[in-house]
N, C-alpha and C positions, 0 to 999 in steps of 0.2 A: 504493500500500500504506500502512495505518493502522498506524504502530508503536503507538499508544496504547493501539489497539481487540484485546482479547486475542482475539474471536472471529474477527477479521480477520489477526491476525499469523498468517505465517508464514515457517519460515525454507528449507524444502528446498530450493529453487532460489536462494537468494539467494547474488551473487558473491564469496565469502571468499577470504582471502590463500591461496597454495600452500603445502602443506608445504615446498617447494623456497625459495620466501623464507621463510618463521619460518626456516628451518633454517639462512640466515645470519645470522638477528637471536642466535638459540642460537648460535653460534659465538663472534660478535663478542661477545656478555655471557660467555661459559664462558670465554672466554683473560682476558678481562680480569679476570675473578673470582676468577681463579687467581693472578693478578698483585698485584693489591687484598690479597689473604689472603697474599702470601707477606711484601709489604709491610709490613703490618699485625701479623703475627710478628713482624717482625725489631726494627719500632720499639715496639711497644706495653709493654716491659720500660722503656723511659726515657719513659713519658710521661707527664706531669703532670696531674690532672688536667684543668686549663685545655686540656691540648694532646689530651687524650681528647676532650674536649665537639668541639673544631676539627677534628677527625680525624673524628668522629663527622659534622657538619655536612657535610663534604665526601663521606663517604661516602652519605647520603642522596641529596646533591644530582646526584651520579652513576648512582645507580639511576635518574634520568630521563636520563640519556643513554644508559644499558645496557636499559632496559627501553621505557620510554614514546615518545621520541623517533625511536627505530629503526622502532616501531611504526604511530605515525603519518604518519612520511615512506613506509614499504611503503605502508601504504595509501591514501594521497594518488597517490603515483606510479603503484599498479595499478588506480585507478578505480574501487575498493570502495567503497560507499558508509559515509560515517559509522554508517549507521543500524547495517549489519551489522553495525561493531563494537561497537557499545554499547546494541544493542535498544534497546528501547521503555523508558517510565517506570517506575516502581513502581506500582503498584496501590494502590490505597487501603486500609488494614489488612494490608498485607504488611511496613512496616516495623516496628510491634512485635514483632512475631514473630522477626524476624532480631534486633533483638535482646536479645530471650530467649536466642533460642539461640548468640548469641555467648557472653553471660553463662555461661550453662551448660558453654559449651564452652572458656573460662576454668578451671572449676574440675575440667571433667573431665581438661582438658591439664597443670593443674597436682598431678593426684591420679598422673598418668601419667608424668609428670615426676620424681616422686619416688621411684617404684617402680624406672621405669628408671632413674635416678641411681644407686641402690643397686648396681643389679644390676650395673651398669656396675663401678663402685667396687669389687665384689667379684671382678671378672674380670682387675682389674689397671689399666682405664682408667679416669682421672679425669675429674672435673665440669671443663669448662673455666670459668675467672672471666676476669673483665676485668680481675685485676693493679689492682685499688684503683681505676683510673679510671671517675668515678662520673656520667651526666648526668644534670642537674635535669631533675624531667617540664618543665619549662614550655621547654626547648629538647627534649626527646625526642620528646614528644606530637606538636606538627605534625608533624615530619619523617618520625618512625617509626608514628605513629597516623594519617595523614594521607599526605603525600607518599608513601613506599613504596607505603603498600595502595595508590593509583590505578595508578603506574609500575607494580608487577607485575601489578596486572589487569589492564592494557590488553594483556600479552603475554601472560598464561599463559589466561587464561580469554577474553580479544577476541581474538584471533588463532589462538594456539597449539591449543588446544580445538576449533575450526571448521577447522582446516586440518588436523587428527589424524582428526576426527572424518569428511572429505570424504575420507581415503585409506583410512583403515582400520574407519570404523563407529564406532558410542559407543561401544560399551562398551571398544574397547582406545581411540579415544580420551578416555575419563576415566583409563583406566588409568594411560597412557603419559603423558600431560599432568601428572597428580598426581603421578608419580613422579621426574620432570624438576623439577616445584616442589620434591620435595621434597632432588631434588640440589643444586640451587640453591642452598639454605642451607647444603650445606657440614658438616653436623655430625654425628655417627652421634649424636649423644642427640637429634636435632629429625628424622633423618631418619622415625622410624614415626607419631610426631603431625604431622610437615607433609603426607604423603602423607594421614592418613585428613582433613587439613583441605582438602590441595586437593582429594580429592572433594566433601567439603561445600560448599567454594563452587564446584563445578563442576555440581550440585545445584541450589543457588541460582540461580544462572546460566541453568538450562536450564527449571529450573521456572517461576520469575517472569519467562522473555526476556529479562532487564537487567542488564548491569553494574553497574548502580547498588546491585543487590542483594548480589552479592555485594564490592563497594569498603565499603558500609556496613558489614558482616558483618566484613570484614578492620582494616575503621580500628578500628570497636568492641572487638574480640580485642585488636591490638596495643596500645591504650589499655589496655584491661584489668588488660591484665598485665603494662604499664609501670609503674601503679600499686600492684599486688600487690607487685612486686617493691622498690620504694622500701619501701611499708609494711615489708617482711621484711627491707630492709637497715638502715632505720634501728629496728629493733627489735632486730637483731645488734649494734650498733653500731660499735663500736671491735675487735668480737673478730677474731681471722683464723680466717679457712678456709682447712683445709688439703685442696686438693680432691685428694691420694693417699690419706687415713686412711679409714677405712672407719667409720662415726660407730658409736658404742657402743648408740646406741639404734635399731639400724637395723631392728627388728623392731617398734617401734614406729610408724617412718617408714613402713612396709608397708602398715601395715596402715589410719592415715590417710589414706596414697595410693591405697589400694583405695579406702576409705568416700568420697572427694570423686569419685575416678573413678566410683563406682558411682553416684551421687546426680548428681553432670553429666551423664552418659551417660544416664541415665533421663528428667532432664527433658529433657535435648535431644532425645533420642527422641520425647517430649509434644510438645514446641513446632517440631518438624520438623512432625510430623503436623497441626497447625494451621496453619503455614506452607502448606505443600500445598493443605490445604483452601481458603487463600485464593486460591491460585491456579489460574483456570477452566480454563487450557489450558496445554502445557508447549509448547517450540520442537520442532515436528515434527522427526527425524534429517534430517541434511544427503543428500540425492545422494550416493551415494560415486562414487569414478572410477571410470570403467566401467560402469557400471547405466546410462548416458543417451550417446547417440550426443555428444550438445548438450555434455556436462558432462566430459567429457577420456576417454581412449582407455584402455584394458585395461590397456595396458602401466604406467601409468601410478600402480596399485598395486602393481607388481611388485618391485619395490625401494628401497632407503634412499640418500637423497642424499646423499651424500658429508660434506657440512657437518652433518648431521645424526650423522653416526657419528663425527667429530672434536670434534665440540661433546660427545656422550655422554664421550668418553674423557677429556676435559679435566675434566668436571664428577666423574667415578672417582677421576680422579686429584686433583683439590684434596679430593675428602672422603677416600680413602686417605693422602694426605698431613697434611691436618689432625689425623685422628684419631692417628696417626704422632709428630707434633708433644707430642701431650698425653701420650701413653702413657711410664708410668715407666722 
């Protein structure tokens, strides 16, 4: 098989991890995540800058033991092949386009950001801040532009996505994979823009055959708006935010939030649609269990693994708990 050749790839029969292993890779990251974040409350009121950026560093460098590492020992040990997890190249004219639509989906996430902040704010929940501790992009950039986005695509989109997608079909596996990305982060202000972005790069993924397409898409976003956000902090400067006040011009905030969401949303909608075009073929759907004597038995979509419904509960309860945390 030619992973290169799009007329030649394909992926229905090819042998992907079990929902039954992701589901202890989702465990082992959901406990620890939850351990990480209770952590990271308790110290981050005494931390000095300095000891935020080190806090920060370690906390990267651990999303490849929670994410990437788990990942690739599963499929090393079950004789998947590399290719499966990581498709085939990029295509030639398919990286502009990703990112355009990263760019885009920059300022529609930051138009959407500001509307729900508001709305948040007005319900009683606050914006959470990081308490003054500030990191320079030239330590952010690799770690959180670079290191994360691979670590989490190797599991949520190489793994997670092809092993959702072999029990239950696409479409609940993009459902149920995006929705899981989006418990991950932990936050009710990131939980409704990380869900529509892990479809986007579950999109990506499925359209171009490549991981490569959508780590690109993720490094670019999280760059993005590492730099947005510097720009916006050192343009506040010295002032405090108080993220319980409900800002005075919040009708103004609205309504900028709408016009960047509306103008992101559009072109990305354009530069999806080119995207697409550049790509000839998409990954035919996986085999699900059952539909093939060869490919695992009936039963075998019949229920939820264990590790998978403890991992869910863990990942409720740090975003109930989080949100919990902030609430006046």
């Amino acid at each position: 098989m030619d992973y290169h050749q799009p007329t030649a790839f394909t992926y229905r029969r090819c042998p992907v991890l079990r929902l039954e292993q992701v589901s202890f890779i989702m465990l082992y990251a959901s406990i620890l995540l939850f351990g990480i974040g209770y952590i990271r409350a308790e110290i981050r009121p005494y931390l000095t800058d300095a000891d935020g950026a080190v806090f920060f560093v370690l906390e990267s460098l651990l999303s490849i033991c929670l994410f990437a590492l788990p990942v690739i020992f599963m499929t090393v040990s079950a004789g998947v092949p590399s290719e499966t997890l990581i498709g085939r190249a990029l295509i030639r004219g398919q990286v502009p386009w990703i990112l355009l639509m990263s760019g885009a989906a920059v300022f529609a996430v930051t138009g959407f950001q500001m509307i729900w902040t508001v709305m948040m704010q007005r319900t009683g929940i606050p914006y959470s801040l990081d308490n003054g501790t500030s990191i320079p992009l030239w330590l952010s950039i690799p770690f959180a532009g670079i290191l994360v986005p691979v670590s989490e695509e190797l599991l949520f989109r190489g793994a997670m996505l092809p092993a959702m997608e072999r029990r239950w079909g696409r479409a609940a596996g993009l459902l149920v994979s995006a929705g899981i990305f989006a418990l991950m982060h932990g936050s009710v202000h990131r939980l409704p823009y990380s869900f529509a972005l892990g479809l986007l790069l579950a999109m990506i993924m499925i359209r171009s055959g490549s991981l490569f397409g959508a780590v690109l898409f993720h490094g670019v976003y999280n760059s993005a708006s590492l730099i947005l956000k510097a720009l916006a902090a050192a343009g506040r400067g010295a002032v405090t935010v108080n993220p319980y006040a409900q800002p005075a011009n919040w009708p103004g905030i609205i309504l900028l939030g709408s016009f960047l969401l509306l103008i992101g949303g559009l072109f990305l909608g354009v530069f999806a649609v080119g995207f697409t075009h550049r790509c000839p073929t998409h990954m035919p759907a996986l085999m699900r269990d059952g539909d093939d004597s060869g490919e695992g038995g009936a039963s075998g979509a019949s229920y939820l693994p264990m590790a998978f419904i403890v991992s869910i509960f863990f990942l409720m309860l740090r975003l109930i708990w989080t949100t919990l945390e902030i609430w006046p």
